[in-house]
N, C-alpha and C positions, 0 to 999 in steps of 0.2 A: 694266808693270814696266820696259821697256826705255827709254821715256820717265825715270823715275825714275831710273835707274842715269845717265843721261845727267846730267842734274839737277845731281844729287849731285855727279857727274864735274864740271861746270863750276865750284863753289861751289869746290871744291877747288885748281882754276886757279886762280880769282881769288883766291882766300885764299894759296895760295901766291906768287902775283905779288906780291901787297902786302907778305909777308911777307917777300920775297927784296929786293925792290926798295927799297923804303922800309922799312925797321926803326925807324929814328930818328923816323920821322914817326909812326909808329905808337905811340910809345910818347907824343909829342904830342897825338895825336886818345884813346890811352885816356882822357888825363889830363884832357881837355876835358869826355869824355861821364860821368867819373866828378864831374865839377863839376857836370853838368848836375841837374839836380831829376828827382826820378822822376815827375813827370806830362809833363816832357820828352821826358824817356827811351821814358816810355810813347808820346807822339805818333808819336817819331821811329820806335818799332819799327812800330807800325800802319800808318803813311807806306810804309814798305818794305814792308810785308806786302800791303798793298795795291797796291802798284806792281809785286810780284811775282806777284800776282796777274795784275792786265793782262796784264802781260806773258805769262805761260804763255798765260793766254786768246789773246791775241792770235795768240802760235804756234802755241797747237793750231788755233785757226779757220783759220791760213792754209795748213794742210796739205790 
């Protein structure tokens, strides 16, 4: 659970980083992903899902 709370905690940094820093470009990359075709869209989300995958594996292995 304490892994999870972390998690969550991080997504919330980066999401507010982007959010605070870049705004303008933000509302550029919506407009892009909302052009994009949903089998796009669909890659792109599996690409991350799976990379967020790795990744957790990656850090729980190296604990």
């Amino acid at each position: 659970m304490k892994t999870m709370i972390l998690a969550l905690g991080l997504v919330f940094v980066v999401e507010g980083l982007i959010l605070a820093l870049l705004p303008n470009r933000l509302d550029e990359m919506l407009r892009l992903i909302a052009e994009m075709s949903p089998d796009m869209r669909r890659t792109l989300g599996l690409l991350a899902l799976a990379t967020g995958v790795v990744l957790v594996w990656l850090a729980r292995s190296a604990i």
